[in-house]
C-alpha positions in Angstrom: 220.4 4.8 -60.6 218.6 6.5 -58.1 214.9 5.0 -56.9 212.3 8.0 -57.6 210.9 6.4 -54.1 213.6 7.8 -51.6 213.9 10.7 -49.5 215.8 13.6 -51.2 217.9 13.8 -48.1 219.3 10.0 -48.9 219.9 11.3 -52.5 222.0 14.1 -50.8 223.8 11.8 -48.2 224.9 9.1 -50.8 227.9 11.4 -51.9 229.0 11.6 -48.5 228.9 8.1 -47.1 229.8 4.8 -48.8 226.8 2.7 -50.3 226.5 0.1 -47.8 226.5 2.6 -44.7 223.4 4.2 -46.6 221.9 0.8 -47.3 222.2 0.2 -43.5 221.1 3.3 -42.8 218.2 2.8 -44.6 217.2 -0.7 -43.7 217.6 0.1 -40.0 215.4 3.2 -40.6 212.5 1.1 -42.3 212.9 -1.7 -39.1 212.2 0.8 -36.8 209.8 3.0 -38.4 206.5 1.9 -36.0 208.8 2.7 -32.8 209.8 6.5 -34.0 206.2 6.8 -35.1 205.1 5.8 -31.4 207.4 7.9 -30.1 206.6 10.7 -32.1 202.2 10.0 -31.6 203.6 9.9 -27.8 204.9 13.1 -27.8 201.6 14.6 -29.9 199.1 13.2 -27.7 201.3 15.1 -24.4 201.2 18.1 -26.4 197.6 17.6 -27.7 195.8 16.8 -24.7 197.6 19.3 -22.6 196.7 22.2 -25.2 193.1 21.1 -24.8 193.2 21.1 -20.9 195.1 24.4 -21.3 192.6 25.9 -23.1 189.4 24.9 -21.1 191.4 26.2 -18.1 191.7 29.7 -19.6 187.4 29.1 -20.8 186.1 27.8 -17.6 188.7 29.5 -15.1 189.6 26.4 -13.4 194.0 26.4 -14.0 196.0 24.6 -13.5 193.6 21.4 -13.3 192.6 20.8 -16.5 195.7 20.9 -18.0 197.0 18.7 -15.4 194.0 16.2 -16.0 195.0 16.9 -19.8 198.8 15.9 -19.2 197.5 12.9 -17.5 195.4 12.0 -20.2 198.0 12.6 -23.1 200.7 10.4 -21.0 198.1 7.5 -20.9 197.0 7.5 -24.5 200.3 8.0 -25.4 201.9 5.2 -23.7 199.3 3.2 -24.5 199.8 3.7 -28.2 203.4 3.0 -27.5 202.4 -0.4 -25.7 200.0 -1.5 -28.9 203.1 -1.1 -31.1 205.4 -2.7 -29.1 203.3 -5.8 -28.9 203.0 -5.7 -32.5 206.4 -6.6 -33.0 
């Protein structure tokens, strides 16, 4: 019987692969969640931060510096988000 709680994609995939792949699948999915969600708040603080510099570039007339001083901003709450969650582990 199929738990209401899963995705609808592991609904889809259970027909192709055998039970335990799916089960492993999902168990390795669920012990790595806070890393991909790191990564993934890594990658949106880069693309935040960078839009933001981008943008008072093009209001103040100052390029490429702010968005530089945005990158280097976005790298270092990024990575800093991904050190808090590796700790946590």
């Amino acid at each position: 019987m199929a738990d209401h709680h899963e995705p609808v994609v592991w609904r889809s995939i259970r027909f192709l692969l055998p039970a335990r792949t799916v089960r492993s699948l999902q168990a390795n999915l669920s012990r790595e969640e806070p890393g991909i969600l790191a990564s993934y708040a890594l990658i949106g603080a880069v693309l935040v931060f960078g839009a933001l510099g981008y943008m008072l570039d093009r209001f103040v007339d100052t390029a490429p510096w702010c968005l530089f001083i945005g990158l280097l901003v976005g790298i270092s709450v990024g990575f800093y988000n991904l050190v808090q969650t590796a700790r946590r582990r």
